[in-house]
C-alpha positions as CSV (number, residue, x, y, z in Angstrom):
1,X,129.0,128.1,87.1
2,X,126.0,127.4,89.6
3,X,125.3,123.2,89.8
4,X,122.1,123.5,91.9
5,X,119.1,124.7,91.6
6,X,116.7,125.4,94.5
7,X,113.2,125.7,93.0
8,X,110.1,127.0,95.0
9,X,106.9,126.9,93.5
10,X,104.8,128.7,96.9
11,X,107.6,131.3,96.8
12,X,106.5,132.7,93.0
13,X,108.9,130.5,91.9
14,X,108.2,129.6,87.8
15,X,110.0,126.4,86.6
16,X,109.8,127.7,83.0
17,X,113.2,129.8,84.3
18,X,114.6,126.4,84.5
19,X,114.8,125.6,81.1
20,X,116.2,129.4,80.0
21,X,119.1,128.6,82.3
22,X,120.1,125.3,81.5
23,X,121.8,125.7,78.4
24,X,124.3,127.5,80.6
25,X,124.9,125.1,83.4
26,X,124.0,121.6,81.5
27,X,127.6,121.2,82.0
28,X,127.7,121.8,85.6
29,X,124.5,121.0,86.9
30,X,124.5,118.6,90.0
31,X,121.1,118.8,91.7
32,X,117.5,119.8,91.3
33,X,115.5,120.5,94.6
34,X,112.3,121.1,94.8
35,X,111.5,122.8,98.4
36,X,107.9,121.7,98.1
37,X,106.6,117.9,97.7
38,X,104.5,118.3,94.6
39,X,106.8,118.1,91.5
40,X,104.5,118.4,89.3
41,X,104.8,121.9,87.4
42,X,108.5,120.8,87.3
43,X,109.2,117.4,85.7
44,X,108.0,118.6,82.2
45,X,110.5,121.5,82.1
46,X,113.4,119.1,83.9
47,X,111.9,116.6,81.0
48,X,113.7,119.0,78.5
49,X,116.9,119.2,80.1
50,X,118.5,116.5,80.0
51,X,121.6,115.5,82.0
52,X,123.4,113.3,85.1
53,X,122.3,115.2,87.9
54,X,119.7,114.4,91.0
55,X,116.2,115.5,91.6
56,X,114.7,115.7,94.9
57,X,111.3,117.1,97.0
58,X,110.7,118.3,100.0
59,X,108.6,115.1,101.1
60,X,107.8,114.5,104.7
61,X,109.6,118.1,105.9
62,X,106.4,119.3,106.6
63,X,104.2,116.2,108.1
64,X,104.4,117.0,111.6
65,X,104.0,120.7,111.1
66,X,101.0,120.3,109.2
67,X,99.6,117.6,111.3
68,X,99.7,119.4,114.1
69,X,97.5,122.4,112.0
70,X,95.2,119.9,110.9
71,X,94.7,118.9,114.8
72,X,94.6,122.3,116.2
73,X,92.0,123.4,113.5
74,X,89.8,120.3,114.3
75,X,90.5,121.5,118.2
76,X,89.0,125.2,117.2
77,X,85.7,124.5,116.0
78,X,85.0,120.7,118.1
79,X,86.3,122.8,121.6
80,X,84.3,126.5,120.5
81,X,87.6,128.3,120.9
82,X,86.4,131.4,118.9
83,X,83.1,131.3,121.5
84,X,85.8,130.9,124.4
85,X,87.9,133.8,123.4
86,X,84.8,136.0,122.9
87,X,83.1,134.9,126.0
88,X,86.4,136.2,127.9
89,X,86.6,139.7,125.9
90,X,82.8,140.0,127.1
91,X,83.4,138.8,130.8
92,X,80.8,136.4,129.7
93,X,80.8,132.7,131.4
94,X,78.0,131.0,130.4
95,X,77.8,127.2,130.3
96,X,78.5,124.9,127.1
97,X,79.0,121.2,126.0
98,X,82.3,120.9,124.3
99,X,81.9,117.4,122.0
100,X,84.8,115.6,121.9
101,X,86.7,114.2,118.7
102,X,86.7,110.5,120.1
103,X,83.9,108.9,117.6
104,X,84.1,112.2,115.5
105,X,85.1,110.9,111.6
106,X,88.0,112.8,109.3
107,X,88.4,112.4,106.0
108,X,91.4,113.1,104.2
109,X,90.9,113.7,100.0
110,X,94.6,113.0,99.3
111,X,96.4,110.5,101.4
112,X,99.9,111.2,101.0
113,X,102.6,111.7,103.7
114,X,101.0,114.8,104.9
115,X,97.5,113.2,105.2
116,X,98.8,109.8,106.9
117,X,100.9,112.0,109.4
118,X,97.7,113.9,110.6
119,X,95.7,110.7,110.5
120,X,98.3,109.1,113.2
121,X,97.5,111.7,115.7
122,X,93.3,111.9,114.7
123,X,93.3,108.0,115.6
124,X,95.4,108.5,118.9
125,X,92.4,111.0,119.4
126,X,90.2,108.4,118.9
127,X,88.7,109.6,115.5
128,X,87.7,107.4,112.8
129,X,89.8,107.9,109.4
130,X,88.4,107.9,105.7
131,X,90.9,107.9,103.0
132,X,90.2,109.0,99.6
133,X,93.1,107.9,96.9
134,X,93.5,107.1,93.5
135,X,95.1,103.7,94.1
136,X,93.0,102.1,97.2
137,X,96.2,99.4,97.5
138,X,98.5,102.9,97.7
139,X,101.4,102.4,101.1
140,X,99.8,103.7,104.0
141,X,96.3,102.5,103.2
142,X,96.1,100.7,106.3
143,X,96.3,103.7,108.4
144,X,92.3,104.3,107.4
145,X,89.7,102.8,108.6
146,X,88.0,103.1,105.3
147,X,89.9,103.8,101.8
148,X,87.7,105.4,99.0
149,X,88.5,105.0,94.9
150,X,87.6,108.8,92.8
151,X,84.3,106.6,92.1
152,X,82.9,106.8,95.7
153,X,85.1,110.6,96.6
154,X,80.8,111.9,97.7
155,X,81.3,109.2,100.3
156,X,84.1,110.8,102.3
157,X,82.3,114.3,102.4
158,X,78.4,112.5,103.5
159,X,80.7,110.5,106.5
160,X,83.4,112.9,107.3
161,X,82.6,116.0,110.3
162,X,85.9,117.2,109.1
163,X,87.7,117.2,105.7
164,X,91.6,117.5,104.9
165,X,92.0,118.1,101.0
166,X,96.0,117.8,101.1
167,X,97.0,116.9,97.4
């Protein structure tokens, strides 16, 4: 009697069940969420059962979230925080150059919501932006500074000092 199905691929979750149940909820079936963004390993098996009901991801519920990881990570190795934390276990306070981001480049390989959100606060920052999509014309091309095609993707690793892959 159950007219939603919750799917989650990063929980262990195999769509394949999806298609073993259906015959028994066709009737009743509402909605289809997927609680990540990627759809992907689901669409084939939703493909095969067909029916009125609603499909929906998980886009943008983790942007922010992941932006600010992306940020702090760049923050841990730009700012020496393992050095820091070591130097303090040691009692050990000897003097360093912490580089800054500003002028520092980031390229993203994916430039979905997750990348564009993180790219927002690396240009805030002051970091330069490289973008590496499949469609160069994609929304949210303008948030780069430079947008790559698959045919230059070496380009964003020889100019980036830090790499998001977030596909």
């Amino acid at each position: 009697r159950a007219n939603i199905i919750l799917h989650g691929t990063f929980a262990g979750g195999d769509a394949s069940v999806i298609e073993d149940l259906y015959p028994m909820m066709k009737t009743n079936l509402k909605w289809v969420h997927s609680l990540s963004t990627g759809v992907d390993g689901l669409v084939p098996i939703l493909n095969k059962c067909p029916g009125d009901y609603i499909v929906s991801n998980a886009k943008g519920a983790f942007d922010s979230s992941l932006a600010e990881w992306c940020i702090s990570s760049f923050f841990y190795f730009n700012k020496q925080i393992a050095r820091v934390v070591e130097n303090r276990k040691n009692r050990k306070w000897d003097r360093f150059v912490m580089s800054e981001l500003k002028g520092q480049t980031v390229g993203f390989v994916g430039f979905g919501s997750i990348a564009q959100s993180t790219a927002k606060v690396a240009r805030a920052l002051g970091m330069n932006v490289l973008a590496l999509r499949r469609r160069v014309d994609s929304p949210g091309s303008s948030i780069a500074d430079k947008v790559y095609s698959m045919k230059d993707k070496l380009k964003v690793f020889e100019e980036s000092d830090y790499v998001v892959c977030s596909l």
